[in-house]
PDB file of N, CA, C, O and CB in Angstrom:
ATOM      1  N   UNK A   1     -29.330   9.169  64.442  1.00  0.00           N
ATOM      2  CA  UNK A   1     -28.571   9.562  65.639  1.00  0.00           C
ATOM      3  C   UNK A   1     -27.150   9.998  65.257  1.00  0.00           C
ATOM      4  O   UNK A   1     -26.751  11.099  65.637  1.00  0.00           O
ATOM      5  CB  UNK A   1     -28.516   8.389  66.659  1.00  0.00           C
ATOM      6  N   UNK A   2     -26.448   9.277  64.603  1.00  0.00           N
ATOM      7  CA  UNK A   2     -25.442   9.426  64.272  1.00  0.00           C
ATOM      8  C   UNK A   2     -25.192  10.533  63.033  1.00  0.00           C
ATOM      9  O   UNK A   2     -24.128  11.142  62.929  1.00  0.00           O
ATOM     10  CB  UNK A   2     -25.111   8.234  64.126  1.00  0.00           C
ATOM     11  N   UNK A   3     -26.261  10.700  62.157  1.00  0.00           N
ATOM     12  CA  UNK A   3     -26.175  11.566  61.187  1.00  0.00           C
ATOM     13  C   UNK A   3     -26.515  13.168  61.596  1.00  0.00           C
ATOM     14  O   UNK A   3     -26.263  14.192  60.961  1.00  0.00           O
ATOM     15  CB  UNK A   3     -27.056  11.019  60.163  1.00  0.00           C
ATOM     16  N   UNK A   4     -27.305  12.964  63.137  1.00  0.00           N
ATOM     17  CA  UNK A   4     -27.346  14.674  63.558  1.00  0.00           C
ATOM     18  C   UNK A   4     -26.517  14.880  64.614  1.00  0.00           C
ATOM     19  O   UNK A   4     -26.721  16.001  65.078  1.00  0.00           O
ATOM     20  CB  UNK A   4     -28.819  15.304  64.059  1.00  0.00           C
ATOM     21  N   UNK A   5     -25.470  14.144  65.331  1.00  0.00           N
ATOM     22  CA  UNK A   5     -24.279  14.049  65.778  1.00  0.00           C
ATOM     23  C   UNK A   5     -22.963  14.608  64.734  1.00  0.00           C
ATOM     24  O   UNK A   5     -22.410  15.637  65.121  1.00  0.00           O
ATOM     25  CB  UNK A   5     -24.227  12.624  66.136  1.00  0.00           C
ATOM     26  N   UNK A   6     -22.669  14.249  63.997  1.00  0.00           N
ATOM     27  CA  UNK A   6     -22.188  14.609  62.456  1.00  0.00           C
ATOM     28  C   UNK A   6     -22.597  15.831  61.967  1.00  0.00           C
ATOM     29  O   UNK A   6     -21.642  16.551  61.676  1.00  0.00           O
ATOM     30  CB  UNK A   6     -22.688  13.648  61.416  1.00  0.00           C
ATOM     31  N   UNK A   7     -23.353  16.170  61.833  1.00  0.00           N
ATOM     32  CA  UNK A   7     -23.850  17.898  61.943  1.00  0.00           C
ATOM     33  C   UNK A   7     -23.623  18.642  62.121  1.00  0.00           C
ATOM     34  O   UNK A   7     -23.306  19.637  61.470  1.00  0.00           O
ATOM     35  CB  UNK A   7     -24.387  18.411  62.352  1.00  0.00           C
ATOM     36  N   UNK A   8     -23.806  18.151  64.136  1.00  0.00           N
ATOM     37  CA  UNK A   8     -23.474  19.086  65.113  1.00  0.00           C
ATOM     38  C   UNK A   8     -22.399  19.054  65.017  1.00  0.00           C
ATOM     39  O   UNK A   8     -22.069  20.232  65.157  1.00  0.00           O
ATOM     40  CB  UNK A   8     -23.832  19.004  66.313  1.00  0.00           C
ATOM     41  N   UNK A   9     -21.018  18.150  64.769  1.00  0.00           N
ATOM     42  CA  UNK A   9     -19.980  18.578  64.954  1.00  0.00           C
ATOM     43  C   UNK A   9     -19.586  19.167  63.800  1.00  0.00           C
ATOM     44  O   UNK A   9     -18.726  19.998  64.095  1.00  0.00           O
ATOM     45  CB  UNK A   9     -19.252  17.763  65.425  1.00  0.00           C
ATOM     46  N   UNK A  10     -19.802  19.151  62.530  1.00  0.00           N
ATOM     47  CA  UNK A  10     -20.005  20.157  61.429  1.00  0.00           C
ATOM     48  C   UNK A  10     -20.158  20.928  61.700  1.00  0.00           C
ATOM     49  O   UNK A  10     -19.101  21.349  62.169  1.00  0.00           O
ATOM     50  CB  UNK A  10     -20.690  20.182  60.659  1.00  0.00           C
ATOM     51  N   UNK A  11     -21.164  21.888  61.807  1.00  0.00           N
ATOM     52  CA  UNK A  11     -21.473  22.943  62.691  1.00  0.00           C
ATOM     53  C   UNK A  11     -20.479  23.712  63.129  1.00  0.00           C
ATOM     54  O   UNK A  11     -20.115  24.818  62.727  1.00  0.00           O
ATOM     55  CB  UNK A  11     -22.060  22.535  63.706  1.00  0.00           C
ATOM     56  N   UNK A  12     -19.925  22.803  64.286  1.00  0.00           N
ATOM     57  CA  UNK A  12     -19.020  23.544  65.438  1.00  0.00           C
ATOM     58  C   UNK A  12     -17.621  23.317  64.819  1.00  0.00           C
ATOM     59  O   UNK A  12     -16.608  23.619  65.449  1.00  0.00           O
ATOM     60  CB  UNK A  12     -19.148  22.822  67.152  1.00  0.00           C
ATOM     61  N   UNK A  13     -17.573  22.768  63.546  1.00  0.00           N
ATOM     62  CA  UNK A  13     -16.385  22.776  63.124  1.00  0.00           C
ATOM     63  C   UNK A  13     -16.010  24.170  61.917  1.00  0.00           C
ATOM     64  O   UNK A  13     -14.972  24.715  61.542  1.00  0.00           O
ATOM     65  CB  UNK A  13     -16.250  21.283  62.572  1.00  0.00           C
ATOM     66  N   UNK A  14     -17.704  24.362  61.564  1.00  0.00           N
ATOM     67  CA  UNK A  14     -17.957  25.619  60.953  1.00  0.00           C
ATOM     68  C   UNK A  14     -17.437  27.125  61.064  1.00  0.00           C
ATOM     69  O   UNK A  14     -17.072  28.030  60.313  1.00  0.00           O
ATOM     70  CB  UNK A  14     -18.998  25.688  61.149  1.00  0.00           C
ATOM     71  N   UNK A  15     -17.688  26.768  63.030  1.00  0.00           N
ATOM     72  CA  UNK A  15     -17.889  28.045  63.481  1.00  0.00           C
ATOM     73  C   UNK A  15     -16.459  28.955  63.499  1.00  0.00           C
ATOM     74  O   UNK A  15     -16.437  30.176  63.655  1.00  0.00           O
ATOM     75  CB  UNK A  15     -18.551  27.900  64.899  1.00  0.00           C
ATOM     76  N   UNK A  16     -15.219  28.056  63.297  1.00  0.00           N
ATOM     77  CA  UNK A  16     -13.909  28.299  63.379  1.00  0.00           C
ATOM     78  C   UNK A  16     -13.642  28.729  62.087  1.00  0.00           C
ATOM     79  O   UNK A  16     -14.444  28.742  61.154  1.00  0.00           O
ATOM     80  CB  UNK A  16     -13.106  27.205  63.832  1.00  0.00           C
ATOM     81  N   UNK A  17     -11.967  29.238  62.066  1.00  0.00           N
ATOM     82  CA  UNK A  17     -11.616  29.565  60.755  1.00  0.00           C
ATOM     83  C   UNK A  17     -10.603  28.170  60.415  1.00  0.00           C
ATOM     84  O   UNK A  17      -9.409  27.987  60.649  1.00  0.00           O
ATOM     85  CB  UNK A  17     -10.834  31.210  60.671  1.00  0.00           C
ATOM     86  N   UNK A  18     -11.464  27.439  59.873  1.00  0.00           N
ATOM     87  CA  UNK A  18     -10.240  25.942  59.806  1.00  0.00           C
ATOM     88  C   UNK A  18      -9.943  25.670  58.362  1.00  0.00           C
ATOM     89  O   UNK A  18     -10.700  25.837  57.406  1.00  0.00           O
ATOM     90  CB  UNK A  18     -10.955  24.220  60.484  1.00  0.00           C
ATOM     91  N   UNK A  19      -8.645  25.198  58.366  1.00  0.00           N
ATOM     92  CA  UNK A  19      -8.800  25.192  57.063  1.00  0.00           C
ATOM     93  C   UNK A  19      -9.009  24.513  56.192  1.00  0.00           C
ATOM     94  O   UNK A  19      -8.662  23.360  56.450  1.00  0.00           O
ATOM     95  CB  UNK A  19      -8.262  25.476  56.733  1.00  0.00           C
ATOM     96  N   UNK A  20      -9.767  24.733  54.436  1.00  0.00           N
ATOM     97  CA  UNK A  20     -10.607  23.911  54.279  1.00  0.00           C
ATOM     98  C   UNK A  20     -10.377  22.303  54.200  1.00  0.00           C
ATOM     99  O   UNK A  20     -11.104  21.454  54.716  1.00  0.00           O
ATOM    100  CB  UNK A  20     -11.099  24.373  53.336  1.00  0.00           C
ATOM    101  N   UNK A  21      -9.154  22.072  53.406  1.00  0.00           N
ATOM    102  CA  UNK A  21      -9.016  20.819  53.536  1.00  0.00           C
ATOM    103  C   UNK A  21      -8.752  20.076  54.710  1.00  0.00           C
ATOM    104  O   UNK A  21      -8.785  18.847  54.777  1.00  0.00           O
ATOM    105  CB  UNK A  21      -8.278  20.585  52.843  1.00  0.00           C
ATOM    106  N   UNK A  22      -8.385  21.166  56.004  1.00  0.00           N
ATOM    107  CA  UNK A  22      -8.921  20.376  56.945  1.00  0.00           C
ATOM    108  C   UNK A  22     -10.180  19.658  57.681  1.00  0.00           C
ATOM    109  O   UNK A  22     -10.364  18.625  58.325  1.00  0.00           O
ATOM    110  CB  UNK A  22      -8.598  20.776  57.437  1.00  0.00           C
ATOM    111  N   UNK A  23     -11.068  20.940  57.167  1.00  0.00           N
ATOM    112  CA  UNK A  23     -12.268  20.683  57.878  1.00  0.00           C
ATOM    113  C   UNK A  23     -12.700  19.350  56.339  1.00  0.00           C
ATOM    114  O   UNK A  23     -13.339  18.360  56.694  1.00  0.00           O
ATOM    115  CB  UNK A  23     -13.500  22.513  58.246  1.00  0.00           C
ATOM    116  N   UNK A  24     -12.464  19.413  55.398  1.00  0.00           N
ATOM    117  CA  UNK A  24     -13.114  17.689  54.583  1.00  0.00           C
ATOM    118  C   UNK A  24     -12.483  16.819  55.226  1.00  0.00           C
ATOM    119  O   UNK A  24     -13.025  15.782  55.608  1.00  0.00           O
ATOM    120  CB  UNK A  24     -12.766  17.237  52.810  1.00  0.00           C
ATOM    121  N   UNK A  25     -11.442  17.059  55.409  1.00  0.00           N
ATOM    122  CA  UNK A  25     -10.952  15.454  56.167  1.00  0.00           C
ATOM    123  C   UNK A  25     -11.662  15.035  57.487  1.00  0.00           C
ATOM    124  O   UNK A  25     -12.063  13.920  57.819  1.00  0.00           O
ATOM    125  CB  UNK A  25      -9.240  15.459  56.668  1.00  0.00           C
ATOM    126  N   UNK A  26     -11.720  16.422  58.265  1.00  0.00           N
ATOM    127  CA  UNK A  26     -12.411  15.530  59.612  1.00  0.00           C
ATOM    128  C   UNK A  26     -14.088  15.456  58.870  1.00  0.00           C
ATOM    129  O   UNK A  26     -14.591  14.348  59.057  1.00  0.00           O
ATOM    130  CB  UNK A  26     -12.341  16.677  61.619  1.00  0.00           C
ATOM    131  N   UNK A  27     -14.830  16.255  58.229  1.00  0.00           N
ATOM    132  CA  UNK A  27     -16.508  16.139  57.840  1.00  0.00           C
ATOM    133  C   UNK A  27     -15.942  14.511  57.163  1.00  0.00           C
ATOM    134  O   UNK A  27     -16.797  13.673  57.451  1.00  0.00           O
ATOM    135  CB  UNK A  27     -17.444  17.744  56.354  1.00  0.00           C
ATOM    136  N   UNK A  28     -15.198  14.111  56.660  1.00  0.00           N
ATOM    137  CA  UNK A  28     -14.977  12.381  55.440  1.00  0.00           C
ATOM    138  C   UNK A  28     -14.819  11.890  56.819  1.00  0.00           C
ATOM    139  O   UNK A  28     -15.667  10.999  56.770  1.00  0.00           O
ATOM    140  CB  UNK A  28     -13.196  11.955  53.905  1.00  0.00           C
ATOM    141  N   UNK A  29     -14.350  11.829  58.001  1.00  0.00           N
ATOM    142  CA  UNK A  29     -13.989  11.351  59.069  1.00  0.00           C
ATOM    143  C   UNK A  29     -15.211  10.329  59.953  1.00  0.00           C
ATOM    144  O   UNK A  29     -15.458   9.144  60.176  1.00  0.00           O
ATOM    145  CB  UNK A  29     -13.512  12.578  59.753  1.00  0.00           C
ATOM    146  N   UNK A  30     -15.827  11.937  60.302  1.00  0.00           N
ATOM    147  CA  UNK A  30     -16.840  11.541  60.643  1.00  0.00           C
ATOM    148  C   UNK A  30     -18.379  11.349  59.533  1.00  0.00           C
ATOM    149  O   UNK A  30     -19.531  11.196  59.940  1.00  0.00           O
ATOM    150  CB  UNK A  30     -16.878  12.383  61.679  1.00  0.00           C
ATOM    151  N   UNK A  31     -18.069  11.396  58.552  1.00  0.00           N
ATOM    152  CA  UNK A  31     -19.350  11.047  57.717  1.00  0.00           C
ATOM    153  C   UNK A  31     -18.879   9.305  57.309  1.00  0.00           C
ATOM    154  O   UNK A  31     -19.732   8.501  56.931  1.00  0.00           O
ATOM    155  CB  UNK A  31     -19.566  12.324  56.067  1.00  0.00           C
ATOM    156  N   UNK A  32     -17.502   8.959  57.456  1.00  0.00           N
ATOM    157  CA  UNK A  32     -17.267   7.451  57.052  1.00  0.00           C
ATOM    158  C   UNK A  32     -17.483   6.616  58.359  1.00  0.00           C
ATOM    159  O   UNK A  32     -17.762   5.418  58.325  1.00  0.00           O
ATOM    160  CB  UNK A  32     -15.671   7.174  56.420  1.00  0.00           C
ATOM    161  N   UNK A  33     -17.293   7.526  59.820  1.00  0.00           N
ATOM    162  CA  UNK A  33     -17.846   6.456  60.820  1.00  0.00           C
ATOM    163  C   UNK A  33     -19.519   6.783  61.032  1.00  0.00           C
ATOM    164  O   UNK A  33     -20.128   6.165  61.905  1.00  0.00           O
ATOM    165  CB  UNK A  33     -16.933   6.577  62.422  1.00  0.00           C
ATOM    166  N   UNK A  34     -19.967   7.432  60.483  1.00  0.00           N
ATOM    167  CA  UNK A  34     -21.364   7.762  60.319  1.00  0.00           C
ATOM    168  C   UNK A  34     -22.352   6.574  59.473  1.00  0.00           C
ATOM    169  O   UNK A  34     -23.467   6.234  59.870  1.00  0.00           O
ATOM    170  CB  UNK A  34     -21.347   9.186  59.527  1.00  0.00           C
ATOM    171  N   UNK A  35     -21.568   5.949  58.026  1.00  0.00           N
ATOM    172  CA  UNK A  35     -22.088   4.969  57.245  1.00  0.00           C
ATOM    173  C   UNK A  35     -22.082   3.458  57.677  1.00  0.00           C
ATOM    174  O   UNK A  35     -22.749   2.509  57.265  1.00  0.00           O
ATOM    175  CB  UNK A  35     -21.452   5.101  56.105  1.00  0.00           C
ATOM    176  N   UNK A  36     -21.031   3.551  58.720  1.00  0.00           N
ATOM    177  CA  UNK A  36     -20.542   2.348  59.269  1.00  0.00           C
ATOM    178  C   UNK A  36     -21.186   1.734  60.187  1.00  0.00           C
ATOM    179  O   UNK A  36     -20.744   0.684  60.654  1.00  0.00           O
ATOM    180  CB  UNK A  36     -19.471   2.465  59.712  1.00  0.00           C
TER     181      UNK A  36
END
């Protein structure tokens, strides 16, 4: 549940031009409340 929640917001974090070390910090964000 939580790991295709994490995805999806991957995904939609994809779809932007963000930048990259931003977008690892929020994907480490939500992949560390994902393990938890």
């Amino acid at each position: 549940m939580a790991m295709t929640m994490a995805k999806s917001i991957t995904m939609t974090i994809a779809k932007f031009n963000v930048n990259s070390n931003e977008k690892k910090t929020i994907t480490s964000l939500i992949y560390s409340n994902a393990s938890s």
